[in-house]
MDAnalysis code that builds the backbone (N, CA, C; Angstrom):
import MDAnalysis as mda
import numpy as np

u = mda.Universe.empty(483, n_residues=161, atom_resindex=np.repeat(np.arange(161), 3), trajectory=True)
u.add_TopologyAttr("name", ["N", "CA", "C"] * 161)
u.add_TopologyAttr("resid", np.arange(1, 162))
u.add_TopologyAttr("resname", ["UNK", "UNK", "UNK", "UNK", "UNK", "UNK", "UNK", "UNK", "UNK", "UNK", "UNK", "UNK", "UNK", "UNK", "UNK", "UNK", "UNK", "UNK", "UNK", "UNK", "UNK", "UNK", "UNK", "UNK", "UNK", "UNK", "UNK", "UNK", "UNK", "UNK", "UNK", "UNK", "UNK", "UNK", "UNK", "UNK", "UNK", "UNK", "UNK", "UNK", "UNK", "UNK", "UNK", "UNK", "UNK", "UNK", "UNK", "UNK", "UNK", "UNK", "UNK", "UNK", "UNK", "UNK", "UNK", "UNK", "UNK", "UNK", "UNK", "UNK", "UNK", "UNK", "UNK", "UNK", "UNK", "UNK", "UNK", "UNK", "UNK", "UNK", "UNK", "UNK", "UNK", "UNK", "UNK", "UNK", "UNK", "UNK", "UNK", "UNK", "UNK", "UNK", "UNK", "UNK", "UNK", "UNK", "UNK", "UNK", "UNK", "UNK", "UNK", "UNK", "UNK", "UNK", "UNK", "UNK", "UNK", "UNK", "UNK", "UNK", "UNK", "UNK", "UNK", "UNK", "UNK", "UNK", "UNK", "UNK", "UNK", "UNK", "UNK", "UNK", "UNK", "UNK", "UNK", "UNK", "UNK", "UNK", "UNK", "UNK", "UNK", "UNK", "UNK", "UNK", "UNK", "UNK", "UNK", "UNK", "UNK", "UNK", "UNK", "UNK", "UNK", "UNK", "UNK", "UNK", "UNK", "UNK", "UNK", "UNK", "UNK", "UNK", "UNK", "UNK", "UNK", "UNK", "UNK", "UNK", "UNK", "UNK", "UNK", "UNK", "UNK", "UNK", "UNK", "UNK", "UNK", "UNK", "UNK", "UNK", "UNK"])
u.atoms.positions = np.array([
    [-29.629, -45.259, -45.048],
    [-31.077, -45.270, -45.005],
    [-31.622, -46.028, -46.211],
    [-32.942, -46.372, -46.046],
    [-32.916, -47.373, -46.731],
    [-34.255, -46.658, -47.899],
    [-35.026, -46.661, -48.918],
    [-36.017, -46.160, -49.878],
    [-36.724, -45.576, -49.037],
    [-37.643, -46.438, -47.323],
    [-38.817, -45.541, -47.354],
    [-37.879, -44.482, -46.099],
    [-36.796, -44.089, -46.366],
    [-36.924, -42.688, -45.100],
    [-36.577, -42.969, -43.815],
    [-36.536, -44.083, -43.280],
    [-36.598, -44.247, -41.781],
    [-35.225, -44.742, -41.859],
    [-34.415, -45.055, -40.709],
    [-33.268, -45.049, -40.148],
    [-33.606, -46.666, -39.953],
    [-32.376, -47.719, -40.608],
    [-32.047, -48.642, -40.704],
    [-31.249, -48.910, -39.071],
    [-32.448, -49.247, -38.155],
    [-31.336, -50.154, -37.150],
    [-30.853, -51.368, -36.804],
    [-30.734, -51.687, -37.683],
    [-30.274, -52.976, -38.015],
    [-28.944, -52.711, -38.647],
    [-28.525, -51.702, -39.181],
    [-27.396, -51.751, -39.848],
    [-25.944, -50.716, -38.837],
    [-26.135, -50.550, -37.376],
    [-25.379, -50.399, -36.759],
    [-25.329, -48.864, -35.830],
    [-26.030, -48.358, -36.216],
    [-26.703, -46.950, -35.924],
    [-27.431, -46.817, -34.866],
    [-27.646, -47.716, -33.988],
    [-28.553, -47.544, -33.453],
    [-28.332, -46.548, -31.894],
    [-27.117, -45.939, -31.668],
    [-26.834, -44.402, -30.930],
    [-27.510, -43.275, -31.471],
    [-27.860, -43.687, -32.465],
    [-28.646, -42.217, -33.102],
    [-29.805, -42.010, -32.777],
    [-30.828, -42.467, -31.867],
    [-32.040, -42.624, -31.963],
    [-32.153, -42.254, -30.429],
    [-33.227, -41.463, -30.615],
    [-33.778, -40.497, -29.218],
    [-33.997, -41.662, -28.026],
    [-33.206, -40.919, -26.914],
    [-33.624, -41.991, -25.578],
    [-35.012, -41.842, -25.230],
    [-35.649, -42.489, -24.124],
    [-36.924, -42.181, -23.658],
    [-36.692, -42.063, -22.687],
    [-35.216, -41.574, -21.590],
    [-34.992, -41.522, -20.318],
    [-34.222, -40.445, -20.453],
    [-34.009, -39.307, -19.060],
    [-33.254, -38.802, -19.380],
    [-32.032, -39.055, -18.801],
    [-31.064, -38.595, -19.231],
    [-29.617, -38.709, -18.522],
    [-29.456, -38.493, -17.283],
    [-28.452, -38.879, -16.316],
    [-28.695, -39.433, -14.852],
    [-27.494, -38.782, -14.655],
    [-26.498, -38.655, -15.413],
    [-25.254, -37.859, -15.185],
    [-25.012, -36.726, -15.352],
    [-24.475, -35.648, -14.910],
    [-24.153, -34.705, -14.900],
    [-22.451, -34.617, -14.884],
    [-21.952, -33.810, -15.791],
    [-20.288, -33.415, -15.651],
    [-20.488, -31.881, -15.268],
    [-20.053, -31.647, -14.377],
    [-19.139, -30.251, -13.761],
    [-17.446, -30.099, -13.758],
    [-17.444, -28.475, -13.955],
    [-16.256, -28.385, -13.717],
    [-15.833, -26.938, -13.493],
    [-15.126, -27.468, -12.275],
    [-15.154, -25.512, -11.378],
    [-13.336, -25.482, -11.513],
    [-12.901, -24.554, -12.164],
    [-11.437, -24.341, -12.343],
    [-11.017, -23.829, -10.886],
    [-9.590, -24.483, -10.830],
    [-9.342, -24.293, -9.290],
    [-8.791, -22.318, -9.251],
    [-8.304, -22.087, -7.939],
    [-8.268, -20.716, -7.345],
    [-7.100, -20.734, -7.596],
    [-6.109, -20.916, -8.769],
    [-4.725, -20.465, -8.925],
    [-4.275, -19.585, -10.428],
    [-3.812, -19.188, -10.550],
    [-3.675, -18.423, -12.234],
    [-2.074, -18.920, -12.448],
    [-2.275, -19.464, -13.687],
    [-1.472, -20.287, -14.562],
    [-0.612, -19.551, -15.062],
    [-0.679, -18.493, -15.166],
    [0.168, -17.581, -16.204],
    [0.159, -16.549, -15.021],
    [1.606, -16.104, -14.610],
    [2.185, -14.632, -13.770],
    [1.328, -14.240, -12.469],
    [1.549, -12.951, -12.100],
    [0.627, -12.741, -10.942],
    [0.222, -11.186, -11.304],
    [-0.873, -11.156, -9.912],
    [-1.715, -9.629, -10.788],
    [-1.509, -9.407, -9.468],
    [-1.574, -7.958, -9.756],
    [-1.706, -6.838, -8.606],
    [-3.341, -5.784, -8.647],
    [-3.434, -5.672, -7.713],
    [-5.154, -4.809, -7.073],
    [-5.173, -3.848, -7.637],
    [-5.514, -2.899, -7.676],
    [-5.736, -0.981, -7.885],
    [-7.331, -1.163, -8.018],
    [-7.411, -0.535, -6.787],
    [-8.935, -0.412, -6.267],
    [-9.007, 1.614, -5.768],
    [-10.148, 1.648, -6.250],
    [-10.360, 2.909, -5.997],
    [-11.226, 2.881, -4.446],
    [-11.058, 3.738, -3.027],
    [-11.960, 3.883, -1.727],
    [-13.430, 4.028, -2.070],
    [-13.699, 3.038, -1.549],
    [-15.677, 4.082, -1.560],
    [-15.665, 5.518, -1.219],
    [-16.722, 6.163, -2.077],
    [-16.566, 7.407, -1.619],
    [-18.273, 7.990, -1.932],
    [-18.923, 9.130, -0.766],
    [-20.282, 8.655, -1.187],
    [-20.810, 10.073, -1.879],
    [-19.667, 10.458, -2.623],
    [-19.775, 11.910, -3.582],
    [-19.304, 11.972, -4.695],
    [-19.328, 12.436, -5.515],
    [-19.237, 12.709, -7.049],
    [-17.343, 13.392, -7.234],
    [-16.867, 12.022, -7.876],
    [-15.092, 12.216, -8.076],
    [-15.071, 13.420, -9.255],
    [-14.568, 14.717, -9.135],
    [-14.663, 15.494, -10.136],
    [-12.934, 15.740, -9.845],
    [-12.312, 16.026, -11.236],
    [-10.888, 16.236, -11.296],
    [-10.455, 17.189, -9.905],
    [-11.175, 18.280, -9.518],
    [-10.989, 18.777, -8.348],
    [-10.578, 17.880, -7.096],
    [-12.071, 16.956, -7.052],
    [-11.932, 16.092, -5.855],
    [-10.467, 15.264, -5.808],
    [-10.478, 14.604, -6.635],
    [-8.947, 13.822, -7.088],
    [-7.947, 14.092, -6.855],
    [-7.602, 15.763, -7.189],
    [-6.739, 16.039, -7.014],
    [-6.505, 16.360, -5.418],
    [-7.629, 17.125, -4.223],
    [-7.787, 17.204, -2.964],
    [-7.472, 15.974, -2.465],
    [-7.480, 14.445, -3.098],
    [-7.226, 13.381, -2.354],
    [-6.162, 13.081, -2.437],
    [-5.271, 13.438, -3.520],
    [-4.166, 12.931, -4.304],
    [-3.162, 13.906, -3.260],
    [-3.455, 15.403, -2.874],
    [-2.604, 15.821, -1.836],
    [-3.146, 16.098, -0.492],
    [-3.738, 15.268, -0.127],
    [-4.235, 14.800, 0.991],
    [-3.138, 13.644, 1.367],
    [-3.102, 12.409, 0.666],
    [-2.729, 11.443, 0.766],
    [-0.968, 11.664, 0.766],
    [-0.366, 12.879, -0.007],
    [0.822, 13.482, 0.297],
    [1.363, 14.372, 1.309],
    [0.035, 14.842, 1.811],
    [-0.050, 15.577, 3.051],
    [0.630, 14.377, 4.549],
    [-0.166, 13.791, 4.372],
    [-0.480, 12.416, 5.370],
    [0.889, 11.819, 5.500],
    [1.427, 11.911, 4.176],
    [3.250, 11.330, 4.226],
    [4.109, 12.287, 4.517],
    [3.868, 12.993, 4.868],
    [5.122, 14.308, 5.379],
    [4.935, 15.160, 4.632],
    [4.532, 14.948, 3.351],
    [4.682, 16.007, 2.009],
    [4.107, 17.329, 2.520],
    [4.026, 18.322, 1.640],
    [3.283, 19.517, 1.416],
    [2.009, 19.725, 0.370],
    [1.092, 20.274, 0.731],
    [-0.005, 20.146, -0.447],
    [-0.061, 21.974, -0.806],
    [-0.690, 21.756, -2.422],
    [-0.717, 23.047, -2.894],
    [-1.839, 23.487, -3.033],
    [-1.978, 25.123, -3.970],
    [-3.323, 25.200, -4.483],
    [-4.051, 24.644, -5.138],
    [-5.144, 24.138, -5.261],
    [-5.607, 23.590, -6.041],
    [-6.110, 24.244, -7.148],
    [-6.405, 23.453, -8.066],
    [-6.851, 24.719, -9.268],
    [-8.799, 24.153, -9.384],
    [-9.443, 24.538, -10.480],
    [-10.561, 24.273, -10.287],
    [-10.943, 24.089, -11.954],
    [-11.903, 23.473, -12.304],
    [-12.555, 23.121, -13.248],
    [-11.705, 22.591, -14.510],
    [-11.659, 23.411, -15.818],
    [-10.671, 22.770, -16.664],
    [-9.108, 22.725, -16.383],
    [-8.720, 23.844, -15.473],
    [-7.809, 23.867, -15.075],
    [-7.426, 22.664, -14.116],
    [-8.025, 21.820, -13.379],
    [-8.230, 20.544, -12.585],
    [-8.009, 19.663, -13.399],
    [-8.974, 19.456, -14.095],
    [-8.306, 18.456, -15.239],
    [-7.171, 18.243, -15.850],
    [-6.541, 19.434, -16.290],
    [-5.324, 19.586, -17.663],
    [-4.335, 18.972, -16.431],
    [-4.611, 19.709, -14.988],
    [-3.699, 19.345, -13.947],
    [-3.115, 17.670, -13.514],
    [-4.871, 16.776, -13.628],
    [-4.909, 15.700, -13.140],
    [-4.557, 15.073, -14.142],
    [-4.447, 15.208, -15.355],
    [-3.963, 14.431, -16.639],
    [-2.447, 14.832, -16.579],
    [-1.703, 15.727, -16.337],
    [-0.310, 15.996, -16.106],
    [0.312, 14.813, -14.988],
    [-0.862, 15.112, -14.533],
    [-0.249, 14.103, -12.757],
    [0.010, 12.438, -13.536],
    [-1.109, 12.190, -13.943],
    [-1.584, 10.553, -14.161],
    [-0.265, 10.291, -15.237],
    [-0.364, 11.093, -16.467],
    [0.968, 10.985, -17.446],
    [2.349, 10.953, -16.607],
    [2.687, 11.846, -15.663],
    [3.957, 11.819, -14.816],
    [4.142, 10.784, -14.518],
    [3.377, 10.280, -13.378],
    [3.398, 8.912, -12.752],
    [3.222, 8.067, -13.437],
    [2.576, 7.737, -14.773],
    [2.451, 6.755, -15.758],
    [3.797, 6.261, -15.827],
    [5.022, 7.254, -16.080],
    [6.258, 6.812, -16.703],
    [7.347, 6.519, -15.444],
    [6.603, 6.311, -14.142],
    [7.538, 5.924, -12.903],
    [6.856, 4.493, -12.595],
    [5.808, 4.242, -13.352],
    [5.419, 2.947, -12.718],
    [6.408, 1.778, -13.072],
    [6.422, 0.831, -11.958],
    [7.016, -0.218, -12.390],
    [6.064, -1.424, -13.420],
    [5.317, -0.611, -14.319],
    [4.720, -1.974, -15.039],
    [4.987, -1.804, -16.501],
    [4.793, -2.901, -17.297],
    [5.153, -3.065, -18.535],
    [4.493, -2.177, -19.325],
    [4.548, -1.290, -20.575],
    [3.888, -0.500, -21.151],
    [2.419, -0.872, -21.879],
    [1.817, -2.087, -21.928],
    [0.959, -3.204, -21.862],
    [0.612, -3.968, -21.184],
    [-0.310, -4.027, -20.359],
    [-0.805, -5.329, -19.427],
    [-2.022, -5.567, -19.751],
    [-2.530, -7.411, -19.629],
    [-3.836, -7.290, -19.360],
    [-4.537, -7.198, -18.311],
    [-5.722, -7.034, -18.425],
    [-7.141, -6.420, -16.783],
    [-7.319, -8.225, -17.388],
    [-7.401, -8.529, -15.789],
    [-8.343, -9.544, -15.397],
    [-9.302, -9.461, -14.539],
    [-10.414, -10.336, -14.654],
    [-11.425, -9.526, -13.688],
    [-11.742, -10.033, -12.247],
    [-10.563, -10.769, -11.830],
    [-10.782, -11.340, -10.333],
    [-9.327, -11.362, -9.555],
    [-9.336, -10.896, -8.286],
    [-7.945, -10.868, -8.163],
    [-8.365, -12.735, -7.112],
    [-7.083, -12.957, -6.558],
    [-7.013, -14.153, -6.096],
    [-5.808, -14.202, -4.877],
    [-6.284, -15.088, -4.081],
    [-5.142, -14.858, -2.948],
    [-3.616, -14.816, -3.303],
    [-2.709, -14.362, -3.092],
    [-1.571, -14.030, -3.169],
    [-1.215, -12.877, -4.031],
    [-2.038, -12.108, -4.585],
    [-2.180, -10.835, -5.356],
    [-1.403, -9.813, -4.174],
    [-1.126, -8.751, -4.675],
    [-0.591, -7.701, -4.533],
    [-1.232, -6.734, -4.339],
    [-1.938, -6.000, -3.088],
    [-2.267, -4.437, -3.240],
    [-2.142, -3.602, -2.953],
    [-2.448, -2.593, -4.542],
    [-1.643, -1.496, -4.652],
    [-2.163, -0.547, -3.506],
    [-1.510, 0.189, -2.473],
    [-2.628, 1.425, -1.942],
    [-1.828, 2.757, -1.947],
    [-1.184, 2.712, -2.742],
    [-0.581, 4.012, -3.285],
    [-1.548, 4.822, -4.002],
    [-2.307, 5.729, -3.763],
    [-4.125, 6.615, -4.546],
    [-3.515, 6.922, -5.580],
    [-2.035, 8.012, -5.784],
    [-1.646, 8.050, -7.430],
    [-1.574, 7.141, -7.767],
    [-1.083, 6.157, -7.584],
    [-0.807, 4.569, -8.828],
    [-2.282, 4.142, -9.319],
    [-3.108, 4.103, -8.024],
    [-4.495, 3.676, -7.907],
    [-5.439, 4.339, -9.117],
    [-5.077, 5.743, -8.989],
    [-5.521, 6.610, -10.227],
    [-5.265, 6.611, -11.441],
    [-3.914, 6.707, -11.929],
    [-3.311, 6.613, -13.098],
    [-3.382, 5.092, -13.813],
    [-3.615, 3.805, -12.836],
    [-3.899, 2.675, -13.739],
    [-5.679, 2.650, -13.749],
    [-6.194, 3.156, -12.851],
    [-7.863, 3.508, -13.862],
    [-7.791, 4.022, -14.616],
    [-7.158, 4.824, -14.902],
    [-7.660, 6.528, -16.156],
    [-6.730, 6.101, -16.800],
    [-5.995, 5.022, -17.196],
    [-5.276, 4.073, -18.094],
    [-5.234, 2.993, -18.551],
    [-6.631, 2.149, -18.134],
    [-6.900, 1.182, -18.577],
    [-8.470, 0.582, -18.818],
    [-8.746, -0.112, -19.608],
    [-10.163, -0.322, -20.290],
    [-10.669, -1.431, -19.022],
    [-11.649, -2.277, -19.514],
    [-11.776, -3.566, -19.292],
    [-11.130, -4.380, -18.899],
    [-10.565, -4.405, -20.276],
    [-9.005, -5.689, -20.856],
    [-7.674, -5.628, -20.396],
    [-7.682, -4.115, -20.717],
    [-6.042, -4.336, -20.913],
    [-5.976, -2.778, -20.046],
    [-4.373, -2.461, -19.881],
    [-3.648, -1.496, -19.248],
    [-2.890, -0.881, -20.487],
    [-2.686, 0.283, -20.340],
    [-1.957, 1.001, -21.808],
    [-1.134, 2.406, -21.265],
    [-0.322, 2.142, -21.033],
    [0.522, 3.303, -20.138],
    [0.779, 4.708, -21.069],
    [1.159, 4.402, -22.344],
    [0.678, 5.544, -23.454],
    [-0.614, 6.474, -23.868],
    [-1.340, 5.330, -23.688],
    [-3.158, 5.729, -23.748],
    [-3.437, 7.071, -23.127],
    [-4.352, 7.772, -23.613],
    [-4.767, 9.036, -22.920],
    [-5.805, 8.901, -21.870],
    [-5.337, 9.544, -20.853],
    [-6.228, 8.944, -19.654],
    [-7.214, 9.517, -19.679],
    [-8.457, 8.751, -18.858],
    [-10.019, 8.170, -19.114],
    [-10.144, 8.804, -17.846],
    [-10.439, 9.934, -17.687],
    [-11.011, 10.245, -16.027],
    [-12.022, 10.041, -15.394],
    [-13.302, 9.318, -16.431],
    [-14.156, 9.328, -16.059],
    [-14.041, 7.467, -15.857],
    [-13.199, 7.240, -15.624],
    [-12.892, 5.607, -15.367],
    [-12.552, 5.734, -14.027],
    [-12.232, 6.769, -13.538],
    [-11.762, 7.147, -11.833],
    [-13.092, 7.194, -11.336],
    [-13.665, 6.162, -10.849],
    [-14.585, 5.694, -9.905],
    [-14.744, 5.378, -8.827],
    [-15.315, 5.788, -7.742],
    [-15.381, 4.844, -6.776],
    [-15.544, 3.231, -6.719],
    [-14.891, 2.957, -5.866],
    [-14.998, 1.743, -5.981],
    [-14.523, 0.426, -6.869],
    [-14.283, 1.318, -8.207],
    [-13.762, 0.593, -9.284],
    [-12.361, -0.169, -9.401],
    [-12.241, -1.235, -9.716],
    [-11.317, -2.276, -9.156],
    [-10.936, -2.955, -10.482],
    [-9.097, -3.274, -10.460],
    [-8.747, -3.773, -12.001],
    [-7.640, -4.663, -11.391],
    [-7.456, -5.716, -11.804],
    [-6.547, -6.261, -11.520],
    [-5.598, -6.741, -12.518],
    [-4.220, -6.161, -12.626],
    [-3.435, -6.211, -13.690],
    [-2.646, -7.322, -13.369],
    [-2.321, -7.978, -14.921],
    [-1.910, -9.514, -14.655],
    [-0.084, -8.924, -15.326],
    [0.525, -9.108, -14.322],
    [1.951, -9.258, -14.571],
    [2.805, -10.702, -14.725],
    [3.574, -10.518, -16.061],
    [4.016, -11.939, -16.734],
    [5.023, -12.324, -15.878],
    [4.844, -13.530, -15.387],
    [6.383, -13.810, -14.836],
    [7.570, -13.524, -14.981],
    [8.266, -13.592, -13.818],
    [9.904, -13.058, -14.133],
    [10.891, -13.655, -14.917],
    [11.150, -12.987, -15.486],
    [11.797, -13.507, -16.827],
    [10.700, -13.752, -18.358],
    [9.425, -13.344, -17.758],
    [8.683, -13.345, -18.911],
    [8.588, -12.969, -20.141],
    [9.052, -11.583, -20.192],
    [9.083, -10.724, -20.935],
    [10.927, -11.065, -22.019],
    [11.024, -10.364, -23.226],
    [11.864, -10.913, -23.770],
    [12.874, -9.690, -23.484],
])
């Protein structure tokens, strides 16, 4: 610049200086429908048009064992429901086939995996945030939602060390 202040265009600068048109181009860019890294599996909770209380959970949880040949028991009720449904979710925590860490992604994509097993379905809600999956973590019952949907991203085979 030169004493009085103003921008010397004469001396090669002259990209610096405001257009009087506007730009005619536009760049987009929509990432394609494939995931680069491993594959994820579903765990979706059923619509349901009533209030999931550890009771209810557990009535679905041997319902859904009923339905397979199994036998269903008493149920218990209130805190006793709970201490119950946190026994359940911890049990099955340590039969799952997933890594003791995963991350939540928030879209599943064609060739995904879903889970419709209701215990698995349960124990990876009331075990995982947002982000991530935590099979140690103390389960979140109030993450057992209707409707609520996580899709856990599993590392390719041979991923893991």
């Amino acid at each position: 610049m030169n004493k009085s202040s103003k921008p010397d265009l004469d001396s090669g600068c002259q990209l610096l200086h405001n257009m009087s048109v506007a730009p005619q181009t536009v760049i987009t860019y929509e990432g394609g429908q494939r995931r680069i890294y491993g594959k994820g599996i579903v765990f979706r909770m059923p619509d349901f048009h009533e209030n999931l209380t550890p009771a209810k959970i557990l009535t679905l949880l041997d319902e859904s064992v009923a339905s397979e040949g199994g036998t269903t028991a008493v149920l218990p009720v209130d805190a006793e429901a709970e201490d119950c449904l946190r026994q359940r979710i911890e049990a099955h925590a340590r039969t799952l086939a997933l890594p003791p860490a995963a991350i939540i992604v928030d879209s599943y994509l064609k060739g995904d995996r879903v889970c419709k097993d209701l215990i698995s379905v349960v124990t990876v809600l009331a075990k995982s945030s947002d982000h991530v999956y935590l099979r140690d973590k103390q389960p979140n019952l109030a993450a057992i939602r209707p409707g609520r949907r996580v899709v856990v991203l599993l590392p390719p085979e041979g991923g893991l060390p």
